[in-house]
N, C-alpha and C positions, 0 to 999 in steps of 0.2 A: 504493500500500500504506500509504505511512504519510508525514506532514510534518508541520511546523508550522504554527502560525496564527500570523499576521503581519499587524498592523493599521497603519493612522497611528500610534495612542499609543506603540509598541515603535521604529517608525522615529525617533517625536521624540525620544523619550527617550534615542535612540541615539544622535542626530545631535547634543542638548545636550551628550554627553559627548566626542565627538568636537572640540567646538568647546573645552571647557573643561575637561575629566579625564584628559588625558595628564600630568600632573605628581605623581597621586595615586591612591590607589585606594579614592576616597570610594563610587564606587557596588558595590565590592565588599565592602566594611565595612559598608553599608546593606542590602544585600540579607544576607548572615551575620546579620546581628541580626533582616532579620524572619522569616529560614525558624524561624533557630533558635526562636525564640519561635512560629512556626505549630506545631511539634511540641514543644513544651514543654522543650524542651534547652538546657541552660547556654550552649552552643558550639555554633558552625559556622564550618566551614573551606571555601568553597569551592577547588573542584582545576580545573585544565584539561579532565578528563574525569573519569567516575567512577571506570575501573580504576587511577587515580593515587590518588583517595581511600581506595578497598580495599589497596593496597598502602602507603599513607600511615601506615591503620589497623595493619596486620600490623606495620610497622616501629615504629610506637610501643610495638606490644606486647610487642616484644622477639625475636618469632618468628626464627628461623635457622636454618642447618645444622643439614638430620637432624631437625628437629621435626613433628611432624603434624596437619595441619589438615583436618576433616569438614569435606568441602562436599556439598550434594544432586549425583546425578547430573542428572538435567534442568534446566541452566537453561545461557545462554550461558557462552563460555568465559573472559570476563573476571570473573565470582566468583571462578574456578582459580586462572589463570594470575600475577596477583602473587604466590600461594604459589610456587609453582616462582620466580620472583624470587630469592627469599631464599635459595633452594639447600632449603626445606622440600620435603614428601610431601603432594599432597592425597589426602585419601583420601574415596571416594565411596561415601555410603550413599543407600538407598531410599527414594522417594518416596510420599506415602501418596495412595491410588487417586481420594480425594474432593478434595484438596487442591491435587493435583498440588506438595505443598510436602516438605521435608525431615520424613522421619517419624521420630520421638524415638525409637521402640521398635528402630530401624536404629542410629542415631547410639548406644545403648548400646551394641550387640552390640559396634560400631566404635573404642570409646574404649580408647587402652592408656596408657601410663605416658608415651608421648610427646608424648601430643593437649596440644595449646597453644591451639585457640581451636576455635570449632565456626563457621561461616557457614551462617547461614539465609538464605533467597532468598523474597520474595515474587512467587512466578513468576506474570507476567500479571493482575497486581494482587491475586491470592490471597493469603490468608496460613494457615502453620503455627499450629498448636496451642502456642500460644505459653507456658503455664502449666507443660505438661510438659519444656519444652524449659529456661524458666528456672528449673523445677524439678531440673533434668540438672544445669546451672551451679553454682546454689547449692551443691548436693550435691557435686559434684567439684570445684567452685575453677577449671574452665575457662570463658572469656569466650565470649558470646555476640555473634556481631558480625551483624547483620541486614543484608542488603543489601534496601533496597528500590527499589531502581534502576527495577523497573517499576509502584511499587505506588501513585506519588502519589496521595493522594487518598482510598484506601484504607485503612478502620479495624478495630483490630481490638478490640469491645467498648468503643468506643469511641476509643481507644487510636488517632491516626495511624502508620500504617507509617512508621517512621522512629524510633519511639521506644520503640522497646527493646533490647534489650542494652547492652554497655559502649561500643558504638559502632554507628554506622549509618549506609548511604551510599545517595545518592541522583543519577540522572542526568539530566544536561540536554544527552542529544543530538538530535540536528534531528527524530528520530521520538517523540520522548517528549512527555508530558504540556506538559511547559514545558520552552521551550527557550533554550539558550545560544550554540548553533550545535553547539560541544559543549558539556561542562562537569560537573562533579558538586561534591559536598556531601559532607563529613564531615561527620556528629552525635555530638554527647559531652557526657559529664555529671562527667569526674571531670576537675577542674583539673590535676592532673598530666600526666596523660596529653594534654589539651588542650594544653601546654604543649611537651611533646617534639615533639605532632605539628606544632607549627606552627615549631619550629626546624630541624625534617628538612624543612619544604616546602619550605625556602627557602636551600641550599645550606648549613645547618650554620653560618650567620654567627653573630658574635657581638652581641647588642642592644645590646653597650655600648661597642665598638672600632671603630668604619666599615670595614665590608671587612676584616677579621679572622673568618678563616673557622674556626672550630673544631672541626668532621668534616666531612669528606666525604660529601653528602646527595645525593639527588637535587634539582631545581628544579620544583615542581609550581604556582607561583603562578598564577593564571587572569590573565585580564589587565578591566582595567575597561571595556573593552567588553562582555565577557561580563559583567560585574556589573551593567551597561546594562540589558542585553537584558532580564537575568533579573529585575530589580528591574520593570520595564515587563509579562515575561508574572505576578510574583508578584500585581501590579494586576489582571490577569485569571481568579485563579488559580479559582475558583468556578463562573467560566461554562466557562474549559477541561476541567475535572472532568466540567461537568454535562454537554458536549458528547460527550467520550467515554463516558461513559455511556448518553446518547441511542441512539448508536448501537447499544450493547450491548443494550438491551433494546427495539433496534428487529430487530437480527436474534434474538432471544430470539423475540418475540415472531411473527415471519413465518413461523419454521420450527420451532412451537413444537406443531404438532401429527405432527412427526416424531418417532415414538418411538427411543429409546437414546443420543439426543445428548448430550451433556456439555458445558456453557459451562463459563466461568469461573465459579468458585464463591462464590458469596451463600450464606449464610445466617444464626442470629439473632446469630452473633457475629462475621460477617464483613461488611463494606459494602465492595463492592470500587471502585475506580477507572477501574477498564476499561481501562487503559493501551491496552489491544490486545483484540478481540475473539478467543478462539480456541474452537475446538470440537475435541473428541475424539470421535471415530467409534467408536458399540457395535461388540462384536463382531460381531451378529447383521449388520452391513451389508457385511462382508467387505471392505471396504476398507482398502488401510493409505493413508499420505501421500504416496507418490511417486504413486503411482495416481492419488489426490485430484487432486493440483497437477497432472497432465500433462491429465486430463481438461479441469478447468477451464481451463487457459490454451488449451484449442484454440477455448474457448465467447469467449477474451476475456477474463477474471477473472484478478489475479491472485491468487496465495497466499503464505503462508512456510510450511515446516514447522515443527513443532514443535522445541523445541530435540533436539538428537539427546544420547543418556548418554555422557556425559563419558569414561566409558571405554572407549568404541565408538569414541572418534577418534584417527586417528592423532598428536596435539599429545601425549596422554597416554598411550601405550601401554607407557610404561619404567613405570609407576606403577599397573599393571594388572596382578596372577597369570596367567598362562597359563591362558587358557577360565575367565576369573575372570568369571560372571556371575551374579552372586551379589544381583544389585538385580532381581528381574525386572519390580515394576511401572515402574519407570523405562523399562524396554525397551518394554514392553507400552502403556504410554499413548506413550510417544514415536511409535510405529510409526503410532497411529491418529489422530495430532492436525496440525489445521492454524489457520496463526492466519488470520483473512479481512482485508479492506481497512480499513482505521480511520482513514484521512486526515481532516484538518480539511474537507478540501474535499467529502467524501462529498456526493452527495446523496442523496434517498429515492428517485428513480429507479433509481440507481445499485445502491442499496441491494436494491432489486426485484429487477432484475437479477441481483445475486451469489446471491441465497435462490434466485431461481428454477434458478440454475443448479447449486446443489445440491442441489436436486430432484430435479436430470434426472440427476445422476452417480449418485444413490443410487437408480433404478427396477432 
């Protein structure tokens, strides 16, 4: 389904710091300076994983008990779950039908007197309408925190995912574009805020007492292996893009005379990344995804589903009204969407194979 790409250059690079970077964390310092400047941001902080960096961000913002945070319903459960961390309420609004991303005219309905930050998600390297959303912001004084966890590579108007809102996070686990083994990215633009966050990663110490700890934080620091790895795949970052992509408008293109399909969405203000190839299933084919994925794994293929709404799982159901389904494209595109194989290792045989096999599910 999905892994990384792992060369000689990632090994050596790994191995130099193994031999000589246990006393410092020169390769995590190096790689921070060059993501942040690949998406044009003051700062970066890399984290152990990216739901450290989503909740890194919440914490610097202040966020707490009782406060509430708009997340889109479809996307996984680490966008959420740092919210409930802090003892907040997320609160899930609908996703818009072409975008598959958080839809602004939802996130109005959504906002009360307690919304403290809104999270946008670039689902599957998509991105939101981004103008109305930081039009939302300005206008209300709430923060925009983008996650683009699956979007590397991904621009919007030119604009890379990763580089807008007050903050934005990005993941480097072993399925993603580029990887750390795990790992993620805080992005930030205001020195303050940069400043809290990177006191909270690192147990609340004091910078100018040794070991004088002064609150009680969590410990999020990555360690410089991962700042290894990641500095080694950021050398390949170009050709990793262009490979997931590859694939994307290799199965674009196979099953491209099947009417009502839905990829990931291109168009003249979106260049997507491909993180992950997914298709939504029209109506007209009467399929939903459990169907899809049972069918195809008898052929051999496998699949994921689409993320399922957030408020359909039991993790969030205290944070849900009674028969509160109130998002319905969220329901509706989750039901008919599967992501397909996007491993580094695909080949175009392979690739044959999976189009041909949903061919066969859809007669």
């Amino acid at each position: 389904m999905a892994g990384p790409s792992i060369t000689k250059h990632e090994k050596r690079v790994v191995s130099e710091m193994m031999e000589n970077g246990w006393d410092n964390y020169d390769y995590v310092e190096q790689f921070e300076s060059r993501f942040a400047q690949l998406h044009n941001r003051r700062y970066c902080l890399m984290t152990p994983c990216c739901t450290h960096a989503i909740h890194l961000m919440l914490l610097a913002l202040g966020i707490g008990q009782d406060d509430e945070v708009i997340v889109p319903e479809c996307t996984w459960t680490a966008t959420a779950a740092p919210v409930t961390y802090l003892n907040a309420k997320p609160v899930f609004v609908d996703v818009d039908l072409d975008t598959w991303c958080i839809d602004p005219s939802s996130v109005e309905k959504k906002i009360t007197n307690k919304t403290k930050a809104i999270i946008c998600v670039d689902i599957y390297g998509n991105m939101p309408n981004m103008e109305d959303l930081l039009s939302i912001s300005e206008r209300t004084g709430i923060p925009i925190l983008e996650d683009a966890a699956e979007a590397l590579g991904s621009r919007y108007k030119g604009v890379p995912a990763g580089a807008f809102g007050v903050g934005s996070v990005h993941s480097f686990h072993r399925t993603k574009t580029i990887t750390t083994g795990e790992g993620g990215a805080l992005l930030l633009d205001d020195s303050a805020i940069y400043d809290r966050a990177k006191f909270l990663r690192d147990h609340g110490r004091s910078s100018e007492i040794p070991y004088y700890t002064l609150e009680a934080t969590p410990k999020y620091m990555p360690s410089n292996m991962q700042g290894a790895l990641g500095c080694a795949q950021l050398d390949r970052f170009d050709e990793l893009v262009e490979l997931k992509r590859s694939f994307f408008l290799k199965y674009k293109d196979k099953l491209n005379d099947i009417g009502d399909l839905q990829f990931n969405c291109e168009s003249s203000s979106v260049f997507n990344g491909a993180w992950a190839t997914t298709v939504v299933f029209g109506a007209n084919h009467k399929i939903t995804k459990k169907t899809a994925i049972a069918k195809l794994k008898s052929l051999g293929i496998p699949a994921r589903p689409f993320f399922y709404p957030l408020s359909s799982l039991p993790a969030y159901a205290k944070f849900v009204e009674i028969n509160d389904y109130s998002n319905p494209n969220s329901y509706d595109i989750s039901d008919r969407g599967i992501t397909l194989p996007s491993h580094y290792d695909l080949t175009d045989k392979q690739i044959d194979l999976i189009c041909s096999g949903i061919r066969s599910i859809l007669v």
